[in-house]
Biopython code that builds the backbone (N, CA, C, O; Angstrom):
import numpy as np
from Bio.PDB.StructureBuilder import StructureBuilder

atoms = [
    (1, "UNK", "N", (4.420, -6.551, 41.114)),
    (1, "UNK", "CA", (5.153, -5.943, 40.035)),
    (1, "UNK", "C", (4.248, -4.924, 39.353)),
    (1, "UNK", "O", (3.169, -5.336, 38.929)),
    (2, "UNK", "N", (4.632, -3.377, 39.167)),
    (2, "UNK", "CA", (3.727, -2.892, 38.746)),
    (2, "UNK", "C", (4.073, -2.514, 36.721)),
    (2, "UNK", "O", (5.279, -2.709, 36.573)),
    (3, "UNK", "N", (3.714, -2.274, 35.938)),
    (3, "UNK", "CA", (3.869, -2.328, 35.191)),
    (3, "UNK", "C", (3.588, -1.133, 34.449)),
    (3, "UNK", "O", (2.457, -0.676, 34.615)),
    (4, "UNK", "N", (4.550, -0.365, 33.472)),
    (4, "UNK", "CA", (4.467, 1.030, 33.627)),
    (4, "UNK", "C", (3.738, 0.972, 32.153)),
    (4, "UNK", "O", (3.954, 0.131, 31.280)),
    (5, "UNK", "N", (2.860, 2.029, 32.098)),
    (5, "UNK", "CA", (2.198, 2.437, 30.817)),
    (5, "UNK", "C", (3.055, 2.965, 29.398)),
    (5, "UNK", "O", (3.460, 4.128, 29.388)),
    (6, "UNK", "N", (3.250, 2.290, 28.501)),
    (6, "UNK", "CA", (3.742, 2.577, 27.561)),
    (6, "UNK", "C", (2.885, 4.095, 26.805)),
    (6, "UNK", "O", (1.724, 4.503, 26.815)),
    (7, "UNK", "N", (3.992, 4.512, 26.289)),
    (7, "UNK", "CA", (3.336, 6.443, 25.875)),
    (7, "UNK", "C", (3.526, 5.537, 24.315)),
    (7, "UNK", "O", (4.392, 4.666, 24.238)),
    (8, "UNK", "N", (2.569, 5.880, 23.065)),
    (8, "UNK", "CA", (2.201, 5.939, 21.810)),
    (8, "UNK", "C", (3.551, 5.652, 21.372)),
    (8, "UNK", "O", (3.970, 4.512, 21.171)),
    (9, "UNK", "N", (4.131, 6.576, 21.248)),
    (9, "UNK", "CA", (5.616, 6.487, 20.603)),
    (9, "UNK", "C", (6.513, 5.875, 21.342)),
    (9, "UNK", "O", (7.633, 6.335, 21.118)),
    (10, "UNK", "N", (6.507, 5.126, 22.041)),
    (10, "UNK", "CA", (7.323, 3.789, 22.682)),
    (10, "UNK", "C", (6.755, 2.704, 22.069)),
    (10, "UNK", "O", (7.538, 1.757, 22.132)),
    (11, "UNK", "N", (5.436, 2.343, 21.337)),
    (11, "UNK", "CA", (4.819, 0.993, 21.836)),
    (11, "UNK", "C", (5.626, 0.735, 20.523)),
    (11, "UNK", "O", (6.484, -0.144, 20.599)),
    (12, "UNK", "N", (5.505, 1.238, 19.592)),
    (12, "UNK", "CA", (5.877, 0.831, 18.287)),
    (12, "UNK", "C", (7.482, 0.442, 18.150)),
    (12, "UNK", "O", (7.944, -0.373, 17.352)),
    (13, "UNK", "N", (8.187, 1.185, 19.074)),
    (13, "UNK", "CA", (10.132, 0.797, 19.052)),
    (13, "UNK", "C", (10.145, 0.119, 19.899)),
    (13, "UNK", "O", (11.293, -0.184, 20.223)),
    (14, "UNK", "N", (8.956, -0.564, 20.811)),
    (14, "UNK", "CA", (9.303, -1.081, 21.692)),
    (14, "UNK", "C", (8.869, -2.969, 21.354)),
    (14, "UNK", "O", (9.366, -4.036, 21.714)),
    (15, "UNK", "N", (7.975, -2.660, 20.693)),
    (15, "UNK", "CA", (7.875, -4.319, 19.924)),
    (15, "UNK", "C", (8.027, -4.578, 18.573)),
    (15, "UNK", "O", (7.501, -5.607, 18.150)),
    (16, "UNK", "N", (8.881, -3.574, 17.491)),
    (16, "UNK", "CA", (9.309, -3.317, 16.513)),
    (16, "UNK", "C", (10.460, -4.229, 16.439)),
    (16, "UNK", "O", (11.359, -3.634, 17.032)),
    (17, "UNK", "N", (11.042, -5.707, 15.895)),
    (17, "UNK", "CA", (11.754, -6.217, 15.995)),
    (17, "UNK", "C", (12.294, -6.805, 13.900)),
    (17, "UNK", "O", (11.529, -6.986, 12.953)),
    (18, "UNK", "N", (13.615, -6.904, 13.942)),
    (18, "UNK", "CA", (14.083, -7.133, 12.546)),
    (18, "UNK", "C", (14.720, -8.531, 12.979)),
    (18, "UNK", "O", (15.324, -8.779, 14.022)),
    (19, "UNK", "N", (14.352, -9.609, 11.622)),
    (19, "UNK", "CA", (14.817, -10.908, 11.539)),
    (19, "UNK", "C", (16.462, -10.780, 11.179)),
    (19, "UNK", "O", (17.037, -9.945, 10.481)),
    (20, "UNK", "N", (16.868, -11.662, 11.751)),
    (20, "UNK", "CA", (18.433, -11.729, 12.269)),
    (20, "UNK", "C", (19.395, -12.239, 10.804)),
    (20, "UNK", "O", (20.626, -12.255, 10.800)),
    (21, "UNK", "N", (18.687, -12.560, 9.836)),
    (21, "UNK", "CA", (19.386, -12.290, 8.526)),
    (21, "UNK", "C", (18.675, -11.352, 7.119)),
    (21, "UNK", "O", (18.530, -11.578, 5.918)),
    (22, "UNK", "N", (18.303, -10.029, 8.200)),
    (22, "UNK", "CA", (17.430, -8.959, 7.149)),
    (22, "UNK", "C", (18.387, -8.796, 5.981)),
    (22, "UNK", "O", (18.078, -8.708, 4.793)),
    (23, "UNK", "N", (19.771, -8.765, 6.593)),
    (23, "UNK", "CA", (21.133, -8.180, 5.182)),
    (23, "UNK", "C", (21.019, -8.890, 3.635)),
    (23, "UNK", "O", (21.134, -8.518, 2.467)),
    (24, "UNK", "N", (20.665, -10.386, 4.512)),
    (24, "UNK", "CA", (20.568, -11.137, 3.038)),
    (24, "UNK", "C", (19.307, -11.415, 2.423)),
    (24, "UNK", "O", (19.174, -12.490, 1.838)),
    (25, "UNK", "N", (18.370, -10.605, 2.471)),
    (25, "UNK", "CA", (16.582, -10.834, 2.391)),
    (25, "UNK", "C", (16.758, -9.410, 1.082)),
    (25, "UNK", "O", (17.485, -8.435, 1.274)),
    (26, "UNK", "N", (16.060, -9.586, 0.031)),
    (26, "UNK", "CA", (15.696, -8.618, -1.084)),
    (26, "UNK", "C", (14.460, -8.486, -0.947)),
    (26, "UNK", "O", (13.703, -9.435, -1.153)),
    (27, "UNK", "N", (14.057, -7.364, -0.599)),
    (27, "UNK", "CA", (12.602, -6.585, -0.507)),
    (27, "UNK", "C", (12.113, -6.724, -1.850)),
    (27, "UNK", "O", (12.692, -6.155, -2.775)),
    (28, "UNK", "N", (11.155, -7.391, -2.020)),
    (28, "UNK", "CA", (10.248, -7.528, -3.518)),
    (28, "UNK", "C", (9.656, -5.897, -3.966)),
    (28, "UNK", "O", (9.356, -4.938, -3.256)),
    (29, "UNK", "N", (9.650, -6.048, -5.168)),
    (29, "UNK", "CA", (8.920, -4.949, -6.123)),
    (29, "UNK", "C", (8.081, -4.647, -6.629)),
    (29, "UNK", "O", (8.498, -5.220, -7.636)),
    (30, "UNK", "N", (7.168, -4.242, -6.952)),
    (30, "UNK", "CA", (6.097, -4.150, -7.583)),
    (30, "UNK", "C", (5.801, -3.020, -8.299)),
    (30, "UNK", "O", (6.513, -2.069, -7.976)),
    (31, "UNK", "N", (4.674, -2.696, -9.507)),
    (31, "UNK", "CA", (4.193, -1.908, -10.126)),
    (31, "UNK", "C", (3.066, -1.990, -9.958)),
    (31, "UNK", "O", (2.580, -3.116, -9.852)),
    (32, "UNK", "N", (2.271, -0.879, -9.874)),
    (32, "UNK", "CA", (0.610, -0.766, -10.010)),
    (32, "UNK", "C", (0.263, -0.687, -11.132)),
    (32, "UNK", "O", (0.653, 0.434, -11.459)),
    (33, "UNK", "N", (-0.341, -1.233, -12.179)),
    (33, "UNK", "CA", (-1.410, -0.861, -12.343)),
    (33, "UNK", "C", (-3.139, -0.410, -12.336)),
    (33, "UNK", "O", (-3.818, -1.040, -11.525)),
    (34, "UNK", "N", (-3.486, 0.091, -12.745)),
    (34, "UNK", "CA", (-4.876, 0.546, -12.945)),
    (34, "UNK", "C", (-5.817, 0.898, -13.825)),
    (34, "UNK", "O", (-5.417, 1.751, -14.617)),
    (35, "UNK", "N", (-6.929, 0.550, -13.976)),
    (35, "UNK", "CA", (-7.581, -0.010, -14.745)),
    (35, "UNK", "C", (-9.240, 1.246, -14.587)),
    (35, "UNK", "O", (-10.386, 0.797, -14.577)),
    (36, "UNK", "N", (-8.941, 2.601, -14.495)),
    (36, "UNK", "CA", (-9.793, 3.675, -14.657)),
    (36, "UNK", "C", (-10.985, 3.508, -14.814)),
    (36, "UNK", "O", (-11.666, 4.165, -14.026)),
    (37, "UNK", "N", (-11.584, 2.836, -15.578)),
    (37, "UNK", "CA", (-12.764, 2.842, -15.919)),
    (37, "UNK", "C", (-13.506, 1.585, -14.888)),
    (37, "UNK", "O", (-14.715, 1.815, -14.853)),
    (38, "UNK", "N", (-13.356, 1.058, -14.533)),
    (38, "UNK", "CA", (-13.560, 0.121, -13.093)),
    (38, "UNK", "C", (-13.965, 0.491, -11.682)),
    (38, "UNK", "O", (-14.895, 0.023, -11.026)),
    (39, "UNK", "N", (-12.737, 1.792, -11.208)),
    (39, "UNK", "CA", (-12.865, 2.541, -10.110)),
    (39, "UNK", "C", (-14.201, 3.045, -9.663)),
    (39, "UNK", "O", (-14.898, 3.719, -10.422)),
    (40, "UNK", "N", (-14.625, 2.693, -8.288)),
    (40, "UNK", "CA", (-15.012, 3.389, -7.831)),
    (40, "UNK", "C", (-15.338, 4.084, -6.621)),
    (40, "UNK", "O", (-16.401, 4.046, -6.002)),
    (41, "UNK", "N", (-14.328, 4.701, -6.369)),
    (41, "UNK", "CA", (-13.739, 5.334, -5.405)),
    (41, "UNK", "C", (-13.871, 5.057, -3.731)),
    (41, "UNK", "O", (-13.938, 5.819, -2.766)),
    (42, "UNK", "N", (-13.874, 3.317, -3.906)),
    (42, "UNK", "CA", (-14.044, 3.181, -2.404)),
    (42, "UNK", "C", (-13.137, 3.133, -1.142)),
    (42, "UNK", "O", (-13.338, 3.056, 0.070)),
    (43, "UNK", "N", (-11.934, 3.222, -2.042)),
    (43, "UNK", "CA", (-10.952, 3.670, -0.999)),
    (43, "UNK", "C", (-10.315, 2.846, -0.292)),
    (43, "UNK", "O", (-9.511, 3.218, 0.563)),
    (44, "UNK", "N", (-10.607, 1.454, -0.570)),
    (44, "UNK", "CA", (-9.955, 0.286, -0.143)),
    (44, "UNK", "C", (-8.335, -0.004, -0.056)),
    (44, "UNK", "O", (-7.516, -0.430, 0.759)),
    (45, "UNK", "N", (-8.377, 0.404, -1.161)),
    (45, "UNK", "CA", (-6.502, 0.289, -1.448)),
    (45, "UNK", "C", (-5.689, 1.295, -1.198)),
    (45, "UNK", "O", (-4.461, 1.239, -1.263)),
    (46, "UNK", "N", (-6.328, 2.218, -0.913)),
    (46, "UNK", "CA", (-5.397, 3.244, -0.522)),
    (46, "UNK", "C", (-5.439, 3.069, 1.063)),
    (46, "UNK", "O", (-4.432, 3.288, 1.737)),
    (47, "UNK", "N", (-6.915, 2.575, 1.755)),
    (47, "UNK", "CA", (-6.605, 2.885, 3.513)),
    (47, "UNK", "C", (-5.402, 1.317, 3.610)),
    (47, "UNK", "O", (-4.563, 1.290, 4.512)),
    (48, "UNK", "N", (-5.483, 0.337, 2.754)),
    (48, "UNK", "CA", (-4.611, -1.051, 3.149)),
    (48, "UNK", "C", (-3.632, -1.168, 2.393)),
    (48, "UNK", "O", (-3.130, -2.178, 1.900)),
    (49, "UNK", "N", (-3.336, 0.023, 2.302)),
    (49, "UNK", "CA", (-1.828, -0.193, 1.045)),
    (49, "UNK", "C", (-0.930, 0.390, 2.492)),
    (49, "UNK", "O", (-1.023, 1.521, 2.968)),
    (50, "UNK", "N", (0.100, -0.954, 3.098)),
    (50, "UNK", "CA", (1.133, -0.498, 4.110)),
    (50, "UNK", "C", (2.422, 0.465, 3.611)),
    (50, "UNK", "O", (3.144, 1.197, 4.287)),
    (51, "UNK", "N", (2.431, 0.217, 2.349)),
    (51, "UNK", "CA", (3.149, 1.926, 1.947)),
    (51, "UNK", "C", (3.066, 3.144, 1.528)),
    (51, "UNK", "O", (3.889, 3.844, 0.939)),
    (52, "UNK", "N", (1.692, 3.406, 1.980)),
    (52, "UNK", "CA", (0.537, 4.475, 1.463)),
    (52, "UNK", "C", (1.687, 4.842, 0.068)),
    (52, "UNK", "O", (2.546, 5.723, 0.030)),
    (53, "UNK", "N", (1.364, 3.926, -0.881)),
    (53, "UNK", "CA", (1.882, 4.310, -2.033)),
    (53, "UNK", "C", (0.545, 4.663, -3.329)),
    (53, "UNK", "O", (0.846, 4.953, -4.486)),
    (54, "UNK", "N", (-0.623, 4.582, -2.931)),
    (54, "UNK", "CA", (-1.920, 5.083, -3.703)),
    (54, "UNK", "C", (-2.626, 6.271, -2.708)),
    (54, "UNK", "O", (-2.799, 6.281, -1.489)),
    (55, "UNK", "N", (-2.968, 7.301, -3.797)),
    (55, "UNK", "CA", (-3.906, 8.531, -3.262)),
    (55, "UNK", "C", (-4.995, 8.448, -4.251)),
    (55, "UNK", "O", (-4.728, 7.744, -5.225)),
    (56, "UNK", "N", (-6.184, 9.010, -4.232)),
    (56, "UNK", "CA", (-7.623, 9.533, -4.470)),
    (56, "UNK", "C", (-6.445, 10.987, -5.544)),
    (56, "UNK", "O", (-5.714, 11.921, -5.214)),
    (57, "UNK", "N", (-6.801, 10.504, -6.563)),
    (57, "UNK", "CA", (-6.400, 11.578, -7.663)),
    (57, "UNK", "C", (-7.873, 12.776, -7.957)),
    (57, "UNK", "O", (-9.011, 12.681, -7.497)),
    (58, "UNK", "N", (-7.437, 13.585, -8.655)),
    (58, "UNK", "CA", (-8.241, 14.781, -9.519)),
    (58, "UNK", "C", (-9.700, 14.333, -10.457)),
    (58, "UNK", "O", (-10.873, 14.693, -10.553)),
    (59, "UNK", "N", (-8.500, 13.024, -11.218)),
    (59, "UNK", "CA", (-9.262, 13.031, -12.250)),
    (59, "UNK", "C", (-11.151, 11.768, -12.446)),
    (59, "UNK", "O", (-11.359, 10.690, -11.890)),
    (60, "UNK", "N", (-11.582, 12.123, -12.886)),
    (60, "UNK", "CA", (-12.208, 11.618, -12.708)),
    (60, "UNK", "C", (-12.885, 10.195, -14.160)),
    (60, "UNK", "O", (-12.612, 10.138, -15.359)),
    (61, "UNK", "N", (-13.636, 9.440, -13.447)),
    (61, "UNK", "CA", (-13.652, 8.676, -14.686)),
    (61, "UNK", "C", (-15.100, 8.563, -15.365)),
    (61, "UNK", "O", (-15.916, 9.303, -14.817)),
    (62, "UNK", "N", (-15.636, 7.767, -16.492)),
    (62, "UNK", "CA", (-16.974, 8.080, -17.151)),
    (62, "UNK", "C", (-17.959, 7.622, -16.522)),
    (62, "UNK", "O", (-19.104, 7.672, -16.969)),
    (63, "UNK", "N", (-17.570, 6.986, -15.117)),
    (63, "UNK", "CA", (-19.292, 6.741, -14.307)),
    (63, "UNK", "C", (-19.002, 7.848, -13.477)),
    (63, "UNK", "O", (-20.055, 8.023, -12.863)),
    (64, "UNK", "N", (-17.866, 9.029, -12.953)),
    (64, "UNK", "CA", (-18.426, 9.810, -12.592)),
    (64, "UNK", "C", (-17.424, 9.785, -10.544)),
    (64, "UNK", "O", (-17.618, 10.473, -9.541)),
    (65, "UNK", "N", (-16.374, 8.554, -10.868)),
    (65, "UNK", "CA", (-15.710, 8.422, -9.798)),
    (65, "UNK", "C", (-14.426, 9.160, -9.738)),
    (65, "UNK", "O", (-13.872, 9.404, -10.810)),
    (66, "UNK", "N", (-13.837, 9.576, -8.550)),
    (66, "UNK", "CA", (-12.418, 10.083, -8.608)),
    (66, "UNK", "C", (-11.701, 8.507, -8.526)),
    (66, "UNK", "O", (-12.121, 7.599, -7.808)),
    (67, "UNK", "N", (-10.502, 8.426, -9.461)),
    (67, "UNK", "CA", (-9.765, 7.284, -9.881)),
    (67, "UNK", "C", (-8.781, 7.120, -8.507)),
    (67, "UNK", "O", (-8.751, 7.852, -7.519)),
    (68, "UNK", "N", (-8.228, 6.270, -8.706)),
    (68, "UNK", "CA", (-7.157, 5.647, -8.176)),
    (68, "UNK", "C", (-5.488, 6.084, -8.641)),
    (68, "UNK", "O", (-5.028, 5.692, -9.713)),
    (69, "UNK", "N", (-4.792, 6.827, -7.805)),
    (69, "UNK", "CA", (-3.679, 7.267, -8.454)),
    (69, "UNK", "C", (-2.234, 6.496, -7.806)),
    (69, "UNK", "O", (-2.285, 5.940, -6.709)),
    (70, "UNK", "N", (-1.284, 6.527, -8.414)),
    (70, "UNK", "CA", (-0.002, 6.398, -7.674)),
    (70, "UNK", "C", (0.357, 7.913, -6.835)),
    (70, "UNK", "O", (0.042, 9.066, -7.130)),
    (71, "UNK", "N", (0.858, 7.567, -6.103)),
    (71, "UNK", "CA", (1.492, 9.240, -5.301)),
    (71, "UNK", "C", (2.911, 9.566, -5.815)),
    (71, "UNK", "O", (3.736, 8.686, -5.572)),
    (72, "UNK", "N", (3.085, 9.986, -6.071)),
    (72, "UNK", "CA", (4.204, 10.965, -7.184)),
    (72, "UNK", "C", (5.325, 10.802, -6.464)),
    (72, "UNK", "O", (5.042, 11.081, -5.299)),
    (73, "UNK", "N", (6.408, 10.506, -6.558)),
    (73, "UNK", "CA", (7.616, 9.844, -6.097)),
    (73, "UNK", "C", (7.503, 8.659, -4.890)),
    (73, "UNK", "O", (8.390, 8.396, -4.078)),
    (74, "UNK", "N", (6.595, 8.220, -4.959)),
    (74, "UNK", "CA", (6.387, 6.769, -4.003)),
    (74, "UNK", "C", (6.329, 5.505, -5.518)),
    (74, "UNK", "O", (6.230, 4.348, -5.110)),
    (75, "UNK", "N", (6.355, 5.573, -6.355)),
    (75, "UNK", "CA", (6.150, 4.882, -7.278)),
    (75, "UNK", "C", (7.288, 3.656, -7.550)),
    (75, "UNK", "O", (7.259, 2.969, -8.572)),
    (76, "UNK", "N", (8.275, 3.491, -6.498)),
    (76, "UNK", "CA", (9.186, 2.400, -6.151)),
    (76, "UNK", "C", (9.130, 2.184, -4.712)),
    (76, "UNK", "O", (9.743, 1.366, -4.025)),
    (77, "UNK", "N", (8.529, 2.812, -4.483)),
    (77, "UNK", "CA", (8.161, 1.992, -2.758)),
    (77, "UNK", "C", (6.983, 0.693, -2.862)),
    (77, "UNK", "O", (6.988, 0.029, -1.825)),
    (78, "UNK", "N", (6.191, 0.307, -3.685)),
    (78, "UNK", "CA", (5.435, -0.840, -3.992)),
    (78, "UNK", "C", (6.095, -1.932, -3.445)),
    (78, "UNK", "O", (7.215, -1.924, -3.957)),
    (79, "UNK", "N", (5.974, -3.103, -2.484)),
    (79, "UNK", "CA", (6.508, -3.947, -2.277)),
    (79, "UNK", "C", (5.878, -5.496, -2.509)),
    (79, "UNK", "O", (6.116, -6.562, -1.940)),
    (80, "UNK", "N", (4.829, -5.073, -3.768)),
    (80, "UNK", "CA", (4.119, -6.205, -4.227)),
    (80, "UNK", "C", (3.332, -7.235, -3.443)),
    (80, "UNK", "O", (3.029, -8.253, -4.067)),
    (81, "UNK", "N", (2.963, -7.143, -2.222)),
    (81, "UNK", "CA", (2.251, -7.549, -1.211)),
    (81, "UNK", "C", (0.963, -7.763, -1.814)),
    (81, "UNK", "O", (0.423, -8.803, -1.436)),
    (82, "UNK", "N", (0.309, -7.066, -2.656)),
    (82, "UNK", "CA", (-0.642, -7.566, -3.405)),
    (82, "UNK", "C", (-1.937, -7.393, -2.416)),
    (82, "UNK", "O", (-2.831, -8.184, -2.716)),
    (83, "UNK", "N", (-2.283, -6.438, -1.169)),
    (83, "UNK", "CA", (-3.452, -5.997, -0.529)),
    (83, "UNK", "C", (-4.552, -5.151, -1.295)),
    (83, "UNK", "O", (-5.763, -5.278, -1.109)),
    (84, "UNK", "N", (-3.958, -4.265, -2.185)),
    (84, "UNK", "CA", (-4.672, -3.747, -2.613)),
    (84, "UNK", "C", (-5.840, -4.213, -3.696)),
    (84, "UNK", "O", (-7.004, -3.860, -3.887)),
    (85, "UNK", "N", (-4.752, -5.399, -4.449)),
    (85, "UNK", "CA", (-5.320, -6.345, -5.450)),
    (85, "UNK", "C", (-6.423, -7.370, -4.789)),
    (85, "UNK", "O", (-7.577, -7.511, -5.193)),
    (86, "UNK", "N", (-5.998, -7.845, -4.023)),
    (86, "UNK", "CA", (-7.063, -8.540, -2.747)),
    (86, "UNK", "C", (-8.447, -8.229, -2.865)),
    (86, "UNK", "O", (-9.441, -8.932, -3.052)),
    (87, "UNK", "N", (-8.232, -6.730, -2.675)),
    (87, "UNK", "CA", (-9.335, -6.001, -1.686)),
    (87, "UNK", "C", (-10.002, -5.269, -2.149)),
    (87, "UNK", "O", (-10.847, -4.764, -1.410)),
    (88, "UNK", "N", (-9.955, -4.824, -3.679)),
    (88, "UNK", "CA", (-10.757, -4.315, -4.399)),
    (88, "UNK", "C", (-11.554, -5.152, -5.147)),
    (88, "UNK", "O", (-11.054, -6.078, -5.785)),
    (89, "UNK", "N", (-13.038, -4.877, -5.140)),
    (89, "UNK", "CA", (-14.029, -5.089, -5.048)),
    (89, "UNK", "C", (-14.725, -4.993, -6.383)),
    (89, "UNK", "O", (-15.920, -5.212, -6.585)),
    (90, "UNK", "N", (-13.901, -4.670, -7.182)),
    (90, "UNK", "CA", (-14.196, -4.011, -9.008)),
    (90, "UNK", "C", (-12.757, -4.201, -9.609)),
    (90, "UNK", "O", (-12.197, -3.404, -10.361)),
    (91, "UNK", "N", (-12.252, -5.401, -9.145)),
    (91, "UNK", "CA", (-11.107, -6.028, -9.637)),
    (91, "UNK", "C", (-10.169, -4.379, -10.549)),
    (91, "UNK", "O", (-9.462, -4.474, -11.552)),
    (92, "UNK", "N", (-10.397, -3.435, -10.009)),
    (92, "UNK", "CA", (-9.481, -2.057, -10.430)),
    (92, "UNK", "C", (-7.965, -1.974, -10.571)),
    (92, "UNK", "O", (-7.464, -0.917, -10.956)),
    (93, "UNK", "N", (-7.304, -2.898, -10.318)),
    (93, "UNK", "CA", (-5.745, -2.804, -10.224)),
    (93, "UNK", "C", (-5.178, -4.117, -9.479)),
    (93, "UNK", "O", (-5.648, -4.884, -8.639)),
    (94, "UNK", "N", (-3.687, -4.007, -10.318)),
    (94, "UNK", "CA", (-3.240, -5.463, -10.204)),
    (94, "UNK", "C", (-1.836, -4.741, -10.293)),
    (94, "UNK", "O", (-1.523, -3.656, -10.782)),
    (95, "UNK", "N", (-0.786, -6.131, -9.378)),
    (95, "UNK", "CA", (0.522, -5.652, -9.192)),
    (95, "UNK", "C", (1.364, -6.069, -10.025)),
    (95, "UNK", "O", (1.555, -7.255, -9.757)),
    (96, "UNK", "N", (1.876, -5.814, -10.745)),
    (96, "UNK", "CA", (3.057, -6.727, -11.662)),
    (96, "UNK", "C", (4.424, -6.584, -10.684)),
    (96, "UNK", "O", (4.813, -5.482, -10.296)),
    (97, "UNK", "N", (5.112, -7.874, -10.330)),
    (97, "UNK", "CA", (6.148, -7.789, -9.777)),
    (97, "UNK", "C", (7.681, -8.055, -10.709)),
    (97, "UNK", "O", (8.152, -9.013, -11.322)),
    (98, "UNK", "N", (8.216, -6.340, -10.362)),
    (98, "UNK", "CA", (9.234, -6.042, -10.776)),
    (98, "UNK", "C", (10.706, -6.991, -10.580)),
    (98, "UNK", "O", (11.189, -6.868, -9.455)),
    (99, "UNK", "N", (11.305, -7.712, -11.316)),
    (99, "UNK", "CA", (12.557, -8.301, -11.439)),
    (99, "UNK", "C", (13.835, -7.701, -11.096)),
    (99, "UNK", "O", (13.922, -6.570, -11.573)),
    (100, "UNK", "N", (14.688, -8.002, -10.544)),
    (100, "UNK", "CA", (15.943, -7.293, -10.960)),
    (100, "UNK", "C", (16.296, -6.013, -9.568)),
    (100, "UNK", "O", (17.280, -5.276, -9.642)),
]
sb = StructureBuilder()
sb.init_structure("model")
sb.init_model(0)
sb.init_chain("A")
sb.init_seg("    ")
for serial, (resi, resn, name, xyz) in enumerate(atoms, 1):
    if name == "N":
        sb.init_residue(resn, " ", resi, " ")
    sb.init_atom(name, np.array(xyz, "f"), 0.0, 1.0, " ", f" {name:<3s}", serial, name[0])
structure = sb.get_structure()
C-alpha cells in the first residue's frame, strides 16, 4: 500500500475534526487584562495566545519595555483559555471570564 504525501494545506482539513454536538456547546469569553508596569516584553503570550488576540504595542513602559497590547478589533475573540496567564513569567495579565 503506498501512501500518498499530504501537501501543507491538506494536513490541517484533513485531520481537522468538530464534536458531534458543537450546536449546543457556548464558546467561553474572556477579557484581558494587563498590568504595564510588569511587562517585559518576552513575548510569551502573544507567540501562545491560539487567537493571536495580543500584539507587541508602541508604547512603552518605565523599565523601558514595549507593553503588551490587545489587537484592535480581536478584542472578543478571547476565549479565556487562560495560556497566556499560565505563561507569563512577571505574572503581567490575567483573564476575566466574560458572562452572558
Amino acid at each position: 500500500m503506498v501512501l500518498e504525501k499530504a501537501l501543507p494545506e491538506q494536513t490541517h482539513a484533513r485531520y481537522w475534526r468538530k464534536p458531534l454536538d458543537i450546536d449546543s456547546q457556548k464558546i467561553p469569553r474572556g477579557k484581558v487584562h494587563i498590568i504595564d508596569v510588569r511587562c517585559k516584553e518576552c513575548g510569551f503570550c502573544i507567540e501562545f495566545c491560539p487567537k493571536d488576540v495580543l500584539e507587541k504595542s508602541d508604547k512603552y513602559n518605565r523599565k523601558g519595555y514595549n507593553v503588551v497590547r490587545v489587537v484592535k478589533g480581536r478584542e472578543d475573540m478571547c476565549v479565556a483559555c487562560k495560556h497566556c496567564e499560565d505563561i507569563c513569567p512577571e505574572f503581567a495579565l490575567w483573564i476575566e471570564e466574560v458572562k452572558g
